[in-house]
C-alpha positions in Angstrom: -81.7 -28.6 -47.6 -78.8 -31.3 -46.6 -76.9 -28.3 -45.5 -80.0 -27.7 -43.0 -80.4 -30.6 -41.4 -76.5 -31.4 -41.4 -76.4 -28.5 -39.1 -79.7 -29.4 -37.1 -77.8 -33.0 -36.7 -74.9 -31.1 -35.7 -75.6 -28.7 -33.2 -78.4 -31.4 -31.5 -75.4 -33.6 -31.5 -73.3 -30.6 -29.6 -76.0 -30.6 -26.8 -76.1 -33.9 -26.0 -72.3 -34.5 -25.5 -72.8 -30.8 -23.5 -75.2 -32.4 -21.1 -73.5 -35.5 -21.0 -70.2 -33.5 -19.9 -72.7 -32.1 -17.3 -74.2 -35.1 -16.3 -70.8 -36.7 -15.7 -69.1 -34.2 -13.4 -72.0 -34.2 -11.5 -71.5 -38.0 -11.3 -68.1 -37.2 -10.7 -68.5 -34.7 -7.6 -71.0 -37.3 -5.8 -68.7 -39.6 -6.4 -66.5 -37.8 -4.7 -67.5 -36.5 -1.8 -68.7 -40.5 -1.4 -65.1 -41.2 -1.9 -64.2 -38.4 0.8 -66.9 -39.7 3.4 -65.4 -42.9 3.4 -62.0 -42.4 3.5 -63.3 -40.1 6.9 -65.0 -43.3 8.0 -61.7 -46.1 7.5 -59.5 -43.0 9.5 -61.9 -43.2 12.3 -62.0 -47.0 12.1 -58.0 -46.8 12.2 -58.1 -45.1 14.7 -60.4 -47.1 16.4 -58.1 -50.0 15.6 -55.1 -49.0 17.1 -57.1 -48.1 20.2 -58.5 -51.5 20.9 -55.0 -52.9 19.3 -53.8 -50.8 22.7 -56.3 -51.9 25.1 -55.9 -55.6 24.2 -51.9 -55.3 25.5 -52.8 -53.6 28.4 -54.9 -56.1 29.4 -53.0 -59.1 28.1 -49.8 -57.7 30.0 -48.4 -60.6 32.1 -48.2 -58.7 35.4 -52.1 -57.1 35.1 -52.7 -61.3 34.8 -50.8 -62.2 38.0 -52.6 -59.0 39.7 -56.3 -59.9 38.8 -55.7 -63.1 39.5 -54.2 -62.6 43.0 -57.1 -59.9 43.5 -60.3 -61.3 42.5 -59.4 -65.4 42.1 -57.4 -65.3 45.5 -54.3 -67.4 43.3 -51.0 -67.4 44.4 -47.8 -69.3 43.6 -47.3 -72.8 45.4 -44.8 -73.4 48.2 -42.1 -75.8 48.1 -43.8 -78.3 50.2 -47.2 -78.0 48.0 -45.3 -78.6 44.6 -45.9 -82.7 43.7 -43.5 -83.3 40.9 -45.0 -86.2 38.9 -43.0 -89.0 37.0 -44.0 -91.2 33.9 
């Protein structure tokens, strides 16, 4: 009779690691195609990035500066006479 039920412990033991091997590479798979999304999403944010990173020197470049505000602000750079140099 021991022999029995060492066998019934035995094989119910043998289907529960089964399914928990089953369970855990399905775990495994979401995981990973989580993992695979996101690494998708931080490449297009890089991308993204280095765009903006881009744009930002373009319109930071000294000589864009002088031309918008020559353009739109009507700036320009003194003459001599309207240069006042001012002492302490």
């Amino acid at each position: 009779m021991s022999l029995r039920l060492a066998l019934v412990v035995l094989v119910a033991a043998n289907l529960l690691s089964a399914l928990a091997v089953v369970y855990a590479r399905h775990e495994n798979r979401q995981l990973f195609v989580q993992l695979t999304r996101l690494e998708k999403a931080r490449d297009e944010l890089d991308i993204e990035f280095g765009r903006l990173q881009l744009e930002q020197a373009t319109w930071a470049e000294s000589n864009r500066i002088d031309q918008v505000a020559r353009d739109r602000l009507g700036m320009k750079f003194p003459e001599g006479p309207e240069i006042v140099v001012v002492r302490p």
